[in-house]
FIGU-690801 format. One record per residue: x, y, z of N, C-alpha, C in turn; residue in one letter. Coordinates in steps of 0.05 Angstrom, whole numbers, padded with zeros to 5 digits, always signed. Layout:
BEGIN
XYZXYZXYZA
...
***
This chain:
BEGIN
-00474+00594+00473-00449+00603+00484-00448+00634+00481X
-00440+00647+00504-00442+00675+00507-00409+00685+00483X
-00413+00715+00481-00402+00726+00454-00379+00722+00474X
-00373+00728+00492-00342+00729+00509-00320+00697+00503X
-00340+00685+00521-00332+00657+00518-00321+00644+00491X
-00340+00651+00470-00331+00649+00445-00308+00656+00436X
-00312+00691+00442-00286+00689+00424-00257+00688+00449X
-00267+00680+00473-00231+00672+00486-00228+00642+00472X
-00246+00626+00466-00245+00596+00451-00222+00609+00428X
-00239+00628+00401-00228+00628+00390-00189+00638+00390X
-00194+00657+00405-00164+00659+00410-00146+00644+00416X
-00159+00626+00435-00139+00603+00454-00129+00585+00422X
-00148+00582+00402-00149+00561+00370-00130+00578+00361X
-00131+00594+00363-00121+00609+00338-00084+00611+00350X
-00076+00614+00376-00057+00618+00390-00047+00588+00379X
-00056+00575+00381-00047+00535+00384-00038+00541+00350X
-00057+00550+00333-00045+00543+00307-00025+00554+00294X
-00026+00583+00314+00001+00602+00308+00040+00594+00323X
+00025+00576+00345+00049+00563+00352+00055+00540+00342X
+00033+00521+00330+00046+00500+00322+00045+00496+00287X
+00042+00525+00281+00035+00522+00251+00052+00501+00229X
+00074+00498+00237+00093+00471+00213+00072+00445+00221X
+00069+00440+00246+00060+00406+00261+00028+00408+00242X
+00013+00433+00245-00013+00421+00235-00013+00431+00203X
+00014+00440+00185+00008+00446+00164+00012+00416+00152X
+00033+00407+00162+00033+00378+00157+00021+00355+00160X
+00011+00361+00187-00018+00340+00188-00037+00346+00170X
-00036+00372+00162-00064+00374+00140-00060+00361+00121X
-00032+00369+00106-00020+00354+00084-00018+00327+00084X
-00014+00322+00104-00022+00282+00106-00055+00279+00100X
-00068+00284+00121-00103+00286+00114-00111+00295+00079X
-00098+00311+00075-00112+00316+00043-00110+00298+00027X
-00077+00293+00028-00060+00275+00011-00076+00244+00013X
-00090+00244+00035-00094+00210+00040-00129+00209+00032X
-00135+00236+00033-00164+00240+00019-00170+00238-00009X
-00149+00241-00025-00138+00246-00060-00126+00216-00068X
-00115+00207-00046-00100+00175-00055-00135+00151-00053X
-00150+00166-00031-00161+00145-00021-00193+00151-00043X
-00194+00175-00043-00210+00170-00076-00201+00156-00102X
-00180+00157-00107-00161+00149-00131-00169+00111-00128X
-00159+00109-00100-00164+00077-00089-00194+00067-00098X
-00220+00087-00090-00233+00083-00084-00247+00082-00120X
-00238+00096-00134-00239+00094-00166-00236+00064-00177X
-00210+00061-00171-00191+00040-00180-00212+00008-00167X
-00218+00014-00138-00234-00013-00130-00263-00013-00149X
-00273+00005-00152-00302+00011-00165-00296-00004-00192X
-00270+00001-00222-00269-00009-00236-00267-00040-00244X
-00249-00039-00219-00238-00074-00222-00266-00091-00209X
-00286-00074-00198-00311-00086-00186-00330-00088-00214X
-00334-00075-00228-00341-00079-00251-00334-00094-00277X
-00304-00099-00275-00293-00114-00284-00303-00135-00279X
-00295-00144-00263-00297-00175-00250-00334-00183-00253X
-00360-00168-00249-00382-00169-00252-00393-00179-00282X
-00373-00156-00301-00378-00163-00333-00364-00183-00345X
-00333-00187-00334-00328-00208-00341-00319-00231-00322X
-00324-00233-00303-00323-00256-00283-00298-00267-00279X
-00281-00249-00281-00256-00252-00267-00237-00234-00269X
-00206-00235-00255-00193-00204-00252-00162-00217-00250X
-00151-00202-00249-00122-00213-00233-00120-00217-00213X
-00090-00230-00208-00084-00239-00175-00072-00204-00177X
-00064-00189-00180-00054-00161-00170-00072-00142-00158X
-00100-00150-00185-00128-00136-00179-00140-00143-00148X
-00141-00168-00146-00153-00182-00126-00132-00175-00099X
-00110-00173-00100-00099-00161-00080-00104-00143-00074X
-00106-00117-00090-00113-00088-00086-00140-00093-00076X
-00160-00103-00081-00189-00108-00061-00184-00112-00039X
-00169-00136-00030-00173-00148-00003-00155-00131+00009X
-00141-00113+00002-00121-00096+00016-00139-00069+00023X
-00157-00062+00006-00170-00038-00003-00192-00041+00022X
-00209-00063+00025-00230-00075+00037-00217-00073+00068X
-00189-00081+00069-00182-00088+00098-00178-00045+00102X
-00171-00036+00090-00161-00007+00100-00199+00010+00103X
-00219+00000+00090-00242+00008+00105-00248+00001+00131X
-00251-00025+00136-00254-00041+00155-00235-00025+00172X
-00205-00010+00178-00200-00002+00190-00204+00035+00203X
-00218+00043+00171-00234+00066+00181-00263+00059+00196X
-00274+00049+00184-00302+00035+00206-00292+00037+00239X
-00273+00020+00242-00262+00006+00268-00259+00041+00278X
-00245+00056+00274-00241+00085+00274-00259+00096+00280X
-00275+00104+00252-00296+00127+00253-00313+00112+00264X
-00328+00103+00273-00360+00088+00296-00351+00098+00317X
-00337+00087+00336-00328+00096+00363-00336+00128+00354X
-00321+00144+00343-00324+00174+00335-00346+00188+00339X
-00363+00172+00338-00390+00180+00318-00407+00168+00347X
-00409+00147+00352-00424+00136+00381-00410+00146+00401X
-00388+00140+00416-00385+00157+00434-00381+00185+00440X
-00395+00196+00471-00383+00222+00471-00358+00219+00481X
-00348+00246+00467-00311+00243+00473-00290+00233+00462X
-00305+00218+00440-00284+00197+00431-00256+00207+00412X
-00267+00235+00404-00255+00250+00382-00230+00261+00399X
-00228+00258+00431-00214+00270+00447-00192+00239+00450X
-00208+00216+00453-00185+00186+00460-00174+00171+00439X
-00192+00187+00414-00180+00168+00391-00147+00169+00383X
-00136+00194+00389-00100+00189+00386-00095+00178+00406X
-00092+00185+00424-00086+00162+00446-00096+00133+00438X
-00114+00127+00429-00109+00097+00418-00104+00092+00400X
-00093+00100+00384-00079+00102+00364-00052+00097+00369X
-00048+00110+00385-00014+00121+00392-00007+00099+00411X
-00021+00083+00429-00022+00063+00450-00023+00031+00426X
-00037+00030+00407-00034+00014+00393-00006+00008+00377X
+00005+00034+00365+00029+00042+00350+00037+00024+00370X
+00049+00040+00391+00066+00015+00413+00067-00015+00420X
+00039-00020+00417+00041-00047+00415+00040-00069+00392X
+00052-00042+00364+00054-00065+00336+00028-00071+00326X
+00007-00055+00329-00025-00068+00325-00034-00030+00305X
-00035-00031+00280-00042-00019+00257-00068-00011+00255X
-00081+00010+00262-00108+00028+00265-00107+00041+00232X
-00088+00055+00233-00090+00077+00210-00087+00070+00181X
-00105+00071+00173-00112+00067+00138-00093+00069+00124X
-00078+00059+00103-00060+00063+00088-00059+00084+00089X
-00076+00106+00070-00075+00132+00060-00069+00146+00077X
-00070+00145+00106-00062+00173+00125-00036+00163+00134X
-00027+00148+00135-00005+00145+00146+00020+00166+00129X
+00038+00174+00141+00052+00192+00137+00085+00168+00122X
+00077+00180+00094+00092+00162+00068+00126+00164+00080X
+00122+00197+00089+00168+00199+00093+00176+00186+00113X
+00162+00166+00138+00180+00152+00152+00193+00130+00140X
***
């Protein structure tokens, strides 16, 4: 990419984040926040997986947090693949997201979902 082209890219980025700076300080803050919960999660499944290996059994609370934990991968998988195999996809993935929202059908991982609605 020629040095011109570049930097009108960068300006046009830099203009979008100066106008919409509250919308993406808060999406970031969702994204971090759900990156810090979803390690924490991802701690918490690892122990009770060890648990259950050493001593061959867990709680019904434990065992909920798995199958709950397990279903919120399964819905980053469902997510991130398309991402990653198609071209473009990083451009249709809110739109299906947002087309799903509408029809009552749940894409987004616990952790990103935005806690204050």
């Amino acid at each position: 990419m020629n040095e011109k082209k570049a930097s009108r890219s960068y300006r046009i980025f830099k203009l979008f984040i100066e106008k919409n700076r509250v919308m993406v300080t808060h999406a970031l803050d969702i994204f971090f926040n759900g990156l810090k919960t979803g390690a924490s999660d991802t701690k918490k499944t690892r122990l009770i997986i060890q648990a259950y290996v050493t001593t061959g059994k867990i709680t019904k609370e434990e065992e909920k947090f798995i199958k709950f934990y397990a279903f919120d991968m399964l819905k980053i998988a469902g997510i991130g693949i398309p991402f990653v195999l198609l071209p473009g996809a990083s451009i249709i993935i809110p739109f299906v997201i947002k087309a799903a929202e509408k029809r009552n059908i749940d894409l987004m991982p616990s952790n990103f979902k935005n806690k204050s609605k």
